[in-house]
Every structure is written in structure tokens, then in C-alpha cells.
N, CA and C atoms as a LAMMPS dump frame, in Angstrom:
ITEM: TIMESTEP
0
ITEM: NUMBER OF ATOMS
525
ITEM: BOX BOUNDS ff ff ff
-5.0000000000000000e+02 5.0000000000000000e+02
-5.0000000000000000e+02 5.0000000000000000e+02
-5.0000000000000000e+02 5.0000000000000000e+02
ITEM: ATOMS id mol type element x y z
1 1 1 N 16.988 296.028 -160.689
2 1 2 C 18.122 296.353 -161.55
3 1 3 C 18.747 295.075 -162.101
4 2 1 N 18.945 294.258 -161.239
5 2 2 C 19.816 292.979 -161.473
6 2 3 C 18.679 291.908 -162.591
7 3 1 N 17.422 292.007 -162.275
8 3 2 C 16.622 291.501 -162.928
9 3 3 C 16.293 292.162 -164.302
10 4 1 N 16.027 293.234 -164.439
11 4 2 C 16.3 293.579 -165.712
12 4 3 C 17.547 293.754 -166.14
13 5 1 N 18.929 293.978 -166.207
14 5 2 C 19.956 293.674 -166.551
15 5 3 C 20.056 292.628 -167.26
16 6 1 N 19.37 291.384 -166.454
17 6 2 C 19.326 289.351 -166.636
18 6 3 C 18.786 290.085 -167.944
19 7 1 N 17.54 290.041 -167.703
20 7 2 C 16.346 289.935 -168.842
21 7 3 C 16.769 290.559 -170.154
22 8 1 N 17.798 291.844 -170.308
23 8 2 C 17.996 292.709 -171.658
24 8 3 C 19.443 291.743 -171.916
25 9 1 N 19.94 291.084 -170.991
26 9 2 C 21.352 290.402 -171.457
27 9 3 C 20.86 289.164 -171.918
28 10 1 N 20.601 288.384 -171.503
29 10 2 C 20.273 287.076 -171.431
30 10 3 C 18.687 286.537 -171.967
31 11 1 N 18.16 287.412 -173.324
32 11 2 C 16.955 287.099 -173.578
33 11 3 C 16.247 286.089 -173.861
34 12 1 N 17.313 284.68 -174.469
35 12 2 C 17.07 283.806 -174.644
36 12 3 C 16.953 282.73 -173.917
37 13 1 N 17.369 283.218 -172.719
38 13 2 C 17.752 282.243 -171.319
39 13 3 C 16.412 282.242 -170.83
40 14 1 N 16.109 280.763 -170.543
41 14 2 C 14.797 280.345 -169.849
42 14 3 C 14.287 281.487 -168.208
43 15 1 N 13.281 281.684 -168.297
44 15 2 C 13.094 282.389 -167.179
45 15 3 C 13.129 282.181 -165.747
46 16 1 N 12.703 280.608 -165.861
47 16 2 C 13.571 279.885 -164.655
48 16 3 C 14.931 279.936 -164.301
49 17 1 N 15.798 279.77 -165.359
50 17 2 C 17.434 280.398 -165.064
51 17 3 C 17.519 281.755 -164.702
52 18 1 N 16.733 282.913 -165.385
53 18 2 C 17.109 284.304 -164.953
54 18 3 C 16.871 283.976 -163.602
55 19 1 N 15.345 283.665 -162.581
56 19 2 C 14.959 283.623 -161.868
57 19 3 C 16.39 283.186 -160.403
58 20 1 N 16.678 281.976 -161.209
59 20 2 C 17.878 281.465 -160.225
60 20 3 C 19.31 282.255 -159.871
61 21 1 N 19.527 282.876 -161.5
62 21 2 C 20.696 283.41 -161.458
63 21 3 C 20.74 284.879 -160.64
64 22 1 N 19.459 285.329 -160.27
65 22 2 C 18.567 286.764 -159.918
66 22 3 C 18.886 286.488 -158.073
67 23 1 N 18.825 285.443 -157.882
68 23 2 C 18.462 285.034 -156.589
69 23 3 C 19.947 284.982 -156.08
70 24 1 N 20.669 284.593 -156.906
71 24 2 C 21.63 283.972 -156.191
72 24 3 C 22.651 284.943 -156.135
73 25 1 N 22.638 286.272 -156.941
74 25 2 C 23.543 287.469 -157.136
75 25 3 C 22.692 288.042 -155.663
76 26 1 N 21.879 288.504 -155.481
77 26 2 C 21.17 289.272 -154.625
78 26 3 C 21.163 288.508 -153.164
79 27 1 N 21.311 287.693 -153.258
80 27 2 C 21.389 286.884 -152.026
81 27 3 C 21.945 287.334 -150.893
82 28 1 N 21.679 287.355 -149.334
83 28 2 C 22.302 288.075 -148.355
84 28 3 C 23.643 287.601 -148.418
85 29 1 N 24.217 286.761 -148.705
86 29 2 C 25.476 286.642 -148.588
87 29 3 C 26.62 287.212 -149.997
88 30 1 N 25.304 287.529 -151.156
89 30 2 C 26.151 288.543 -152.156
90 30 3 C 26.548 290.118 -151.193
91 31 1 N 25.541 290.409 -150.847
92 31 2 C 24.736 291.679 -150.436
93 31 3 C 26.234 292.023 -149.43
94 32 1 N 26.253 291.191 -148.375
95 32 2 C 26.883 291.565 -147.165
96 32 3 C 28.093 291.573 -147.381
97 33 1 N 29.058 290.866 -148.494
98 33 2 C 30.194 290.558 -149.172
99 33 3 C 30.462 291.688 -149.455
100 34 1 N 29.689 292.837 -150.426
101 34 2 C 29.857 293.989 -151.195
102 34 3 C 29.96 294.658 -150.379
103 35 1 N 29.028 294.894 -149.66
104 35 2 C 29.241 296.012 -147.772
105 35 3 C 30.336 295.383 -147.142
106 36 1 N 31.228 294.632 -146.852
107 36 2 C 32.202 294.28 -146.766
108 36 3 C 33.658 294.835 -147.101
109 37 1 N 32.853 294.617 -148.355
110 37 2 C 34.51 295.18 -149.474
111 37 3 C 34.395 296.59 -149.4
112 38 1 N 33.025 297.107 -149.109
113 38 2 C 32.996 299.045 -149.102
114 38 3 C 32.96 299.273 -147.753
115 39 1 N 33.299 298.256 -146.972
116 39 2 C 33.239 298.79 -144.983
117 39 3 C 32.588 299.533 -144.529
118 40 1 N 31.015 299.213 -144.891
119 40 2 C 29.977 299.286 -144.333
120 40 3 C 29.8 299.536 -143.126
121 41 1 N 30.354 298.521 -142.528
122 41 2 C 30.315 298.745 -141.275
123 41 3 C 30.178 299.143 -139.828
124 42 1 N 31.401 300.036 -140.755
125 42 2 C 32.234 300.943 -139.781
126 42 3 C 31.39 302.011 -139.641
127 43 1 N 30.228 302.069 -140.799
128 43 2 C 29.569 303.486 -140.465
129 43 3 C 28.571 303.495 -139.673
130 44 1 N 28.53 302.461 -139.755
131 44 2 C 26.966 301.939 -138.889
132 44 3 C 26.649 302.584 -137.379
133 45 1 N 25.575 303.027 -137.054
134 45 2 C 24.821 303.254 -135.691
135 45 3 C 24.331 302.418 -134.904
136 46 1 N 25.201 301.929 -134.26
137 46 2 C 24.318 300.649 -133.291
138 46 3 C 24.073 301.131 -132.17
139 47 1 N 23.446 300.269 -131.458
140 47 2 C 23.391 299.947 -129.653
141 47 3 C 24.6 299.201 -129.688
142 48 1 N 24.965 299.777 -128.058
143 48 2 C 25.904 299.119 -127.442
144 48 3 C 26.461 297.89 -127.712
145 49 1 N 24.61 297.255 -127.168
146 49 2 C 24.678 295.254 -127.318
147 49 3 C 25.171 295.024 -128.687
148 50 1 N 24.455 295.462 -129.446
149 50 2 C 24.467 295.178 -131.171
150 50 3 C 25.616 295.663 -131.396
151 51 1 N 26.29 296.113 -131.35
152 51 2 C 27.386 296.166 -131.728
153 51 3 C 28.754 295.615 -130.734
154 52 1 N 28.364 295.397 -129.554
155 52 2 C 29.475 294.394 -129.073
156 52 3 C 29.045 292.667 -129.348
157 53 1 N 28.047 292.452 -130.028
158 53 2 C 27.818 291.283 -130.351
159 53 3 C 27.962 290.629 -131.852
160 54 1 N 29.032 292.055 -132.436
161 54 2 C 29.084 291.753 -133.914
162 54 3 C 27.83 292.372 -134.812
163 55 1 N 27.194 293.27 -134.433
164 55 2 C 26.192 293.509 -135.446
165 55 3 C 27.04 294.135 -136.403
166 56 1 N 27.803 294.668 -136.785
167 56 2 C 28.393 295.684 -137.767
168 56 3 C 29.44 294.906 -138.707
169 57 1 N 29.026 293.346 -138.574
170 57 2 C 30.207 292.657 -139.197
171 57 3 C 28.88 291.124 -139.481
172 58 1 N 27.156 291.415 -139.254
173 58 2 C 26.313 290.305 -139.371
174 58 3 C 25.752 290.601 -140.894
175 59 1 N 25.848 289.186 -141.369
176 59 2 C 25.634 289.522 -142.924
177 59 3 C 23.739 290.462 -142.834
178 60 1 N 22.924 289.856 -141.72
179 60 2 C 21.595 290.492 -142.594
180 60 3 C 21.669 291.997 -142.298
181 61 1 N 22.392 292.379 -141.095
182 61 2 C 22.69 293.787 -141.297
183 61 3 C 23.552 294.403 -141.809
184 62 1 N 24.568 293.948 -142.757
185 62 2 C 25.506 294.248 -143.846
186 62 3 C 24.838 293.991 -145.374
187 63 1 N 23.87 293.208 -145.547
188 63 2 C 23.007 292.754 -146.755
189 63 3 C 21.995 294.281 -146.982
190 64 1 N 21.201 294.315 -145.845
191 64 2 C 20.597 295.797 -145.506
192 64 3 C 20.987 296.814 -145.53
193 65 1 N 21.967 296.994 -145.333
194 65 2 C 22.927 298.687 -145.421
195 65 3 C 23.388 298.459 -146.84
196 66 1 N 23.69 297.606 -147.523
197 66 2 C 24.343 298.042 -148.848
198 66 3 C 22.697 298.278 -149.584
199 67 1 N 21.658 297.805 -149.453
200 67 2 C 20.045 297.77 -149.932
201 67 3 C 19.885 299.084 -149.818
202 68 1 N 19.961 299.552 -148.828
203 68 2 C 19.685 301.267 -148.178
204 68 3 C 20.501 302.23 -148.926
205 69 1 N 21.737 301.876 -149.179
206 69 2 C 22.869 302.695 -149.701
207 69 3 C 22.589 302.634 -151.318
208 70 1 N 22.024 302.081 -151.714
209 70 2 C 21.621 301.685 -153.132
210 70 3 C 20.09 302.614 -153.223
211 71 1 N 19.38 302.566 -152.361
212 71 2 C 17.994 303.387 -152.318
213 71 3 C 18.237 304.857 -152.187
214 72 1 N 19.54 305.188 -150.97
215 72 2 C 19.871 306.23 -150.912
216 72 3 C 21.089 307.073 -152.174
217 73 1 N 21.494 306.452 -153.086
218 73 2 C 21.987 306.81 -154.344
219 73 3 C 20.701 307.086 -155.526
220 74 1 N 19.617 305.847 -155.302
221 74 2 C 18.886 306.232 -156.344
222 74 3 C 18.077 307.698 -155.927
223 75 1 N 17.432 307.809 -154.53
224 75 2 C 17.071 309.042 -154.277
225 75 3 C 17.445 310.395 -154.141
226 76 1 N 18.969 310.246 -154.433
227 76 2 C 19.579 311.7 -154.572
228 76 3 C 19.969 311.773 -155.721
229 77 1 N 19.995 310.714 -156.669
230 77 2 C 20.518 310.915 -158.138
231 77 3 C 19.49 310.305 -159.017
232 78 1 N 19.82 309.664 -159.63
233 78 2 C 18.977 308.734 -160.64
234 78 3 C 18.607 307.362 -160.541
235 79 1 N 17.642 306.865 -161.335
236 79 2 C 18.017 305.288 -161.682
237 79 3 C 19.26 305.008 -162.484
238 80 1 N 19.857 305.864 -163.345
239 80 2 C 20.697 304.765 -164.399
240 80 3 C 22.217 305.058 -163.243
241 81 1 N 22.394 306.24 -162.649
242 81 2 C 23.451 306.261 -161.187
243 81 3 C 23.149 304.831 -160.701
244 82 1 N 21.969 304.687 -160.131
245 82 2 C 22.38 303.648 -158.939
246 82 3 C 22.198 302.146 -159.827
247 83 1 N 22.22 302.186 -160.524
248 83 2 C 21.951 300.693 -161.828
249 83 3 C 23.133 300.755 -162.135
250 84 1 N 24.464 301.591 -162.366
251 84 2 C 26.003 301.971 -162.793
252 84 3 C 26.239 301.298 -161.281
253 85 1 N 26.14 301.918 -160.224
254 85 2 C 26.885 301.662 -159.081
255 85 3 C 26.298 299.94 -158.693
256 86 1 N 25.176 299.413 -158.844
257 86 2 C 24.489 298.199 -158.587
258 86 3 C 25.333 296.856 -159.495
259 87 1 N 25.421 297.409 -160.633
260 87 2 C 26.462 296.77 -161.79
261 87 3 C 27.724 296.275 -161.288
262 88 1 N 28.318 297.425 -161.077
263 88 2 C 29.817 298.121 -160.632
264 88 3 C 30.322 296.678 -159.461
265 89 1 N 29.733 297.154 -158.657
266 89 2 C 29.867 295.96 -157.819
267 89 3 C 29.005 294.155 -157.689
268 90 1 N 27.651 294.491 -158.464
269 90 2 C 27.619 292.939 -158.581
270 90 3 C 27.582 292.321 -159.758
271 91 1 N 28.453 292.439 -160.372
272 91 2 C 28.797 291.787 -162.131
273 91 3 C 29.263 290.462 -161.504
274 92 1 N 30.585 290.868 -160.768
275 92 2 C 31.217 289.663 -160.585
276 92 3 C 30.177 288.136 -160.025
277 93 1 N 29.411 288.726 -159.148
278 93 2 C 28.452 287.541 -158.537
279 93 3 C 27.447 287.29 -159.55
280 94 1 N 26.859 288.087 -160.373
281 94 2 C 26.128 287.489 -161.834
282 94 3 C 27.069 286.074 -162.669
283 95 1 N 28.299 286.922 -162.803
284 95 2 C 29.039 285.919 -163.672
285 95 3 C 29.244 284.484 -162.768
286 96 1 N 29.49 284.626 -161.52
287 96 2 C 29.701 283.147 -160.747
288 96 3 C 28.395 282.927 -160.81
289 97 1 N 27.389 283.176 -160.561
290 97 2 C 25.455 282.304 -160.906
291 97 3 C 25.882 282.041 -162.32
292 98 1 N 26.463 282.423 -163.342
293 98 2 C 25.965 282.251 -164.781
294 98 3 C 26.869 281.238 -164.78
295 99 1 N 27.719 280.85 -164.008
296 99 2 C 28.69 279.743 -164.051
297 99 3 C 28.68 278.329 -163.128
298 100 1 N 27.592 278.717 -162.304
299 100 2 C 26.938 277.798 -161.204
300 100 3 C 28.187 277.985 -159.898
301 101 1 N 29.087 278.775 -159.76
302 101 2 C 29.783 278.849 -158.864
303 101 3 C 28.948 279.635 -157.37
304 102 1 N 27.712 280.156 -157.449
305 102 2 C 26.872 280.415 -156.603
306 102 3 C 25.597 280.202 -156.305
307 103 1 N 25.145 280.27 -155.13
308 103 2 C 23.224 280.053 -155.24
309 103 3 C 23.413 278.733 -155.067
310 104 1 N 24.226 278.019 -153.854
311 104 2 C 23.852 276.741 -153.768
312 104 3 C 22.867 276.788 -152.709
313 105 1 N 21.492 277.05 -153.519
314 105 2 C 20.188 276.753 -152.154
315 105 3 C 19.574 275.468 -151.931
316 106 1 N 20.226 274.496 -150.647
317 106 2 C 19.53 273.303 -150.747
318 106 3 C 18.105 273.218 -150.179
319 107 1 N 17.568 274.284 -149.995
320 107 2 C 16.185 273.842 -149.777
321 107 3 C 15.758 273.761 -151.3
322 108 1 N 16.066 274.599 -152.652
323 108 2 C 15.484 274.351 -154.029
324 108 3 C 15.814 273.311 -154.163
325 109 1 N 16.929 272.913 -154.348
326 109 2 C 17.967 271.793 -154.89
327 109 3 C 17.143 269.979 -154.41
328 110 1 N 16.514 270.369 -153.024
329 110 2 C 15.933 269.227 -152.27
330 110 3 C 14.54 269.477 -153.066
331 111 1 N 13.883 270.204 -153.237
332 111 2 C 13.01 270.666 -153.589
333 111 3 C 12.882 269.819 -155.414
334 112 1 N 13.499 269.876 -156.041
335 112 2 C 13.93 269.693 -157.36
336 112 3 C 14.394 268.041 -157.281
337 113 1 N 14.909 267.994 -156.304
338 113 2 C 15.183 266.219 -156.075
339 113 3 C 13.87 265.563 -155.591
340 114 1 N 13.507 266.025 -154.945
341 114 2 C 11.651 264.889 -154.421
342 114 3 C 10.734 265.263 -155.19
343 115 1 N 10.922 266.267 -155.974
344 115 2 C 9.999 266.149 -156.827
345 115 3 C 10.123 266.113 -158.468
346 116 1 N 11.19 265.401 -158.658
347 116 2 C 10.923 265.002 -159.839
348 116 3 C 10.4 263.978 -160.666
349 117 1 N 9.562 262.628 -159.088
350 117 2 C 9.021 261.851 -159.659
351 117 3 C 7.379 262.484 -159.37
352 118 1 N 6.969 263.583 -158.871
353 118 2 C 5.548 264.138 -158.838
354 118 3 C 5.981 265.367 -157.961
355 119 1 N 4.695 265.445 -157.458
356 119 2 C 4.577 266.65 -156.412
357 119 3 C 4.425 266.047 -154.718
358 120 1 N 5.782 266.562 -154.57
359 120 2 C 5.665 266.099 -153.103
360 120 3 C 5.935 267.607 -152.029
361 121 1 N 5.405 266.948 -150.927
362 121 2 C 4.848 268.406 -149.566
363 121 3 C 5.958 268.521 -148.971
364 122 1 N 6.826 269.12 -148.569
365 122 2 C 8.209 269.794 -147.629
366 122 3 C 7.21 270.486 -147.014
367 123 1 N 8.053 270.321 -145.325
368 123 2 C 7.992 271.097 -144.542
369 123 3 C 8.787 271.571 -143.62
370 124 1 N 9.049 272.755 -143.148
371 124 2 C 10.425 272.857 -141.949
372 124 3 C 9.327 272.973 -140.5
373 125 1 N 9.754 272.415 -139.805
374 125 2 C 9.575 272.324 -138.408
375 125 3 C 10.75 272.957 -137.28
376 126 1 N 9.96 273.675 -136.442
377 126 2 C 10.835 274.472 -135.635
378 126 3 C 11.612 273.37 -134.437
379 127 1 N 12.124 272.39 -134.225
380 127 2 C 12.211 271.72 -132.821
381 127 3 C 12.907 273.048 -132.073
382 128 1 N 13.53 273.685 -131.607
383 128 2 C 14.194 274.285 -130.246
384 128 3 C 14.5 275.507 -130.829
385 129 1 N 14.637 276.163 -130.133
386 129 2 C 16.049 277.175 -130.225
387 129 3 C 16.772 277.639 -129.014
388 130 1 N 17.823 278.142 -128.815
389 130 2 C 18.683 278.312 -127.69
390 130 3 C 19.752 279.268 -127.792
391 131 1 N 19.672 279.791 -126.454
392 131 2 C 20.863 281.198 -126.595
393 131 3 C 20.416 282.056 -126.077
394 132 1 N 21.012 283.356 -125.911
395 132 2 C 20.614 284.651 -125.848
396 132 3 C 20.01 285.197 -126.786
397 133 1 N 19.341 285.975 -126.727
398 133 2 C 18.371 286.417 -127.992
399 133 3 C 19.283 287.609 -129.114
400 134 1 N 20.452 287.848 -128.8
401 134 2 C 21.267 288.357 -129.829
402 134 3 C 22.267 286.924 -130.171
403 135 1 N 22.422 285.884 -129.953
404 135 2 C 22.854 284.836 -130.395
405 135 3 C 22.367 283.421 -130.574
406 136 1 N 21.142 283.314 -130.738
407 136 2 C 20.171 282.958 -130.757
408 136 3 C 20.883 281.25 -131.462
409 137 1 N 20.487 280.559 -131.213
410 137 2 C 20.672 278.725 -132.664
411 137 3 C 19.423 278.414 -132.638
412 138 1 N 19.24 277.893 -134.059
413 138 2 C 17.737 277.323 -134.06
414 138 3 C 17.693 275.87 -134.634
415 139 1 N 17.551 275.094 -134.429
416 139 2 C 17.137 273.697 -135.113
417 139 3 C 15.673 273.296 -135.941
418 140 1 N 16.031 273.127 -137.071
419 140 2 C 14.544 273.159 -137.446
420 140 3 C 15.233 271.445 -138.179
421 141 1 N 14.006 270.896 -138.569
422 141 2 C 13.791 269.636 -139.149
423 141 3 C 13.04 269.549 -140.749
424 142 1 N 13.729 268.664 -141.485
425 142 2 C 12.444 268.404 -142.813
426 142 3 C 11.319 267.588 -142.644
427 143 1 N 10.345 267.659 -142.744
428 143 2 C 9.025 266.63 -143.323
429 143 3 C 9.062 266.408 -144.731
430 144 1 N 8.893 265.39 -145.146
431 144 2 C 8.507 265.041 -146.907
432 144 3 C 7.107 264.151 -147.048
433 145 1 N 5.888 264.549 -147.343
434 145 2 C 4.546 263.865 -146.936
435 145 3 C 4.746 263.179 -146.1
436 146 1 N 5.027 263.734 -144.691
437 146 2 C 4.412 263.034 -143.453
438 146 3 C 5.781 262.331 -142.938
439 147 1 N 6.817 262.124 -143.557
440 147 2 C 7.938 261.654 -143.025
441 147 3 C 8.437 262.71 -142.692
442 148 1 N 9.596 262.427 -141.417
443 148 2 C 10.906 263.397 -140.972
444 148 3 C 12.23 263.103 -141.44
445 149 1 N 12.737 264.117 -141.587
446 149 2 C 14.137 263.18 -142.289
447 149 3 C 15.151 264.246 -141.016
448 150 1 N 16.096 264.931 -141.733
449 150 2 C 16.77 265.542 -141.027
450 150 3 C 16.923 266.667 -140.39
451 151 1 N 17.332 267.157 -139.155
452 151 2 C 17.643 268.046 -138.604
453 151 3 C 18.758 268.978 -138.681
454 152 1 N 18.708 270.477 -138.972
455 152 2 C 19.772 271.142 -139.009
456 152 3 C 19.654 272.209 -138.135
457 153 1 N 20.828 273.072 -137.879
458 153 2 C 21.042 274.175 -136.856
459 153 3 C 21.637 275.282 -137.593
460 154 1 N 21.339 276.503 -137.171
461 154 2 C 21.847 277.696 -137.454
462 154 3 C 21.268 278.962 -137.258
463 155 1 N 21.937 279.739 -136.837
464 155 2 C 22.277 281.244 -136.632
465 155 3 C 20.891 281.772 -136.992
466 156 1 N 20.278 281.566 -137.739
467 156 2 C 18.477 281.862 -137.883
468 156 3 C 17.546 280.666 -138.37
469 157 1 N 17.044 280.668 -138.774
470 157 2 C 15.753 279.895 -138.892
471 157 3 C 15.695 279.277 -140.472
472 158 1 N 16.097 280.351 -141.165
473 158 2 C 16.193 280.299 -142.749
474 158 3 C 17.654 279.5 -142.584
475 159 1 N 18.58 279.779 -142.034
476 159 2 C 19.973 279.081 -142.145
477 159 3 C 19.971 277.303 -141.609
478 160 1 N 19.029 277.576 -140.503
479 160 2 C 18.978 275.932 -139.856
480 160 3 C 17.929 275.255 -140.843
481 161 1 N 16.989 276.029 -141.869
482 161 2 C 16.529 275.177 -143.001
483 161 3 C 17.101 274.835 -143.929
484 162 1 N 18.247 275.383 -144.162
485 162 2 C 19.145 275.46 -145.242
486 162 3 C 20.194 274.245 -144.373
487 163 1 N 20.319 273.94 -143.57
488 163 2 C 21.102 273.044 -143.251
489 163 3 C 20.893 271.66 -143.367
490 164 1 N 19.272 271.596 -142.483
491 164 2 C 18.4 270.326 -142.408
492 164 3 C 18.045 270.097 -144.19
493 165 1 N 18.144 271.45 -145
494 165 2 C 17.52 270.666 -146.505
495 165 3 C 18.811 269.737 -146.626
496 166 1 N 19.961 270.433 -146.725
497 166 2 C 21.578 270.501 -147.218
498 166 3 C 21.209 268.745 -146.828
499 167 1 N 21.084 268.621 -145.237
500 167 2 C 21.097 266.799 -144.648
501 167 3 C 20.457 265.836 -145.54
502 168 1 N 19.514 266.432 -145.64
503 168 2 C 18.249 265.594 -146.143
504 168 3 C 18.839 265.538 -147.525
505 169 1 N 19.094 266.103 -147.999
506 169 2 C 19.561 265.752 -149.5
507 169 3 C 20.788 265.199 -149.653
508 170 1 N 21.427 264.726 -149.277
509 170 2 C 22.461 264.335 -148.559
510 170 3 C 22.42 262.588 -148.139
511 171 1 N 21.32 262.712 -147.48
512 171 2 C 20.75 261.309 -147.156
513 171 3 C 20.127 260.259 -148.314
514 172 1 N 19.428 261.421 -148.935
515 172 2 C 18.242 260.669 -149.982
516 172 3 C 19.193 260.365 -151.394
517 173 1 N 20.461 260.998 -151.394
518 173 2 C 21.12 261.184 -152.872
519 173 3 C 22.228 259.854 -152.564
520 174 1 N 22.302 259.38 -150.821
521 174 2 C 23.357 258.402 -150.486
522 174 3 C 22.277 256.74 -150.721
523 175 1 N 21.011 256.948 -150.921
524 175 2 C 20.208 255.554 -151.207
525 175 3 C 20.484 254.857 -152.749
């Protein structure tokens, strides 16, 4: 929906920008924001654990229930229903991507910095993780052909890459 929306609004806009601006509206932290503001939540079916550990307030299971609630509108009504209701609530996060006020992904961003003098290899590396397995931290690290640069931590795996890029770019932009 959000992608064709881009594409019939914005025809002249490079497809690499739709691509970014696509990503960054839809993003779990658009997603879980909107289930948020409609208190999602509260409706939710958990386990015990999962829900005394915050599941009903964790963005990837608040990102997921508004996904479901959007599948479950288009299957009892229409596409142009759930493309009205998909709109309805994420215009506003289109307009902050179309304004760069969202979608700060530093793994692209690092990605776009080492390689703009060629093609260079990223890699995330797992070092540890620790916790209970409903609170899990993970540390992962960057490689850039064969070098290590920095280490980051977070709440999943995708988040502690997003941290270690965030470092690493950080480092390389302070030379």
C-alpha cells in the first residue's frame, strides 16, 4: 500500500528515494507507534511470562499486531478499506521520511559511507549475548574487509547492529 501510494505520488522521485522513504514509514518502530496510539495492546493474548515481561508494550509485537489488524481489515472488507485505514494512520510518518526526519538506518548510512570510494565487505559478528531468554542483550561487532571496528549492544541482534553500525560511523566520520 505504502509503496504504491510512494510510486502514484511521487513519480518523479528516484526509486532509490521511494525505496528509503518505503522503509522508513513501515519500519517496526513506525508500526508499533500506530499500535500504540490505537492500544493494541491491551487486546493482546499472551502467556503469563510474555506478558509480565512487557510483551504487550514490545515494539516487534506491537509492529505485528497493527500488520495483522491491517490483513484482518483487508480480509473482511476490501483493498481500497484497508489502503484508507493504512493512509489514515501512516501519512504522518511518510511526510517525516519525505523530510528526512525518519529512517535513520546506520547500518545503510555506514554502508553509503565505505563505500563511496568502491565496493567494500561489512560484516556483523555475533560476540555474546546475555540474559534470560525473554530479555535477552546481544553484542554484535562490524568487520569492513577484514578489519573490526566497533561493538554495539541491544535488545536483539538487528538493534545491537544498528548500534555497532551507529559506532563505527561515528568513528570513521571523527578521522
Amino acid at each position: 500500500i505504502i509503496g504504491e501510494y510512494l510510486f502514484k505520488t511521487y513519480p518523479d522521485m528516484a526509486e532509490g528515494n521511494l525505496t528509503k522513504i518505503k522503509a522508513a514509514t513501515v519500519c517496526e518502530d513506525s508500526l508499533a507507534s500506530v499500535s500504540r496510539s490505537l492500544q493494541l495492546g491491551q487486546y493482546l493474548l499472551l502467556g503469563h511470562g510474555e506478558r509480565a515481561s512487557g510483551g504487550n508494550d514490545r515494539n516487534s509485537i506491537l509492529a505485528d499486531t497493527f500488520e495483522s489488524l491491517i490483513g484482518a481489515i483487508y480480509i473482511s472488507t476490501d483493498y481500497q478499506t484497508a489502503m484508507a485505514f493504512v493512509l489514515k494512520h501512516l501519512t504522518t510518518y511518510i511526510m517525516q521520511a519525505l523530510e528526512g526526519k525518519r529512517g535513520k538506518d546506520y547500518k545503510t548510512l555506514l554502508q553509503e559511507y565505505v563505500q563511496r570510494d568502491g565496493d567494500k565487505h561489512i560484516v556483523y559478528h555475533l560476540l555474546s549475548e546475555s540474559g534470560p531468554d525473554h530479555a535477552k542483550t546481544f553484542h554484535m561487532e562490524v568487520e569492513i574487509n577484514g578489519v573490526t571496528y566497533e561493538a554495539g549492544s541491544g535488545k536483539s541482534k538487528k538493534i545491537a547492529e544498528q548500534h555497532a553500525a551507529q559506532l563505527t560511523l561515528e568513528q570513521l566520520m571523527a578521522k
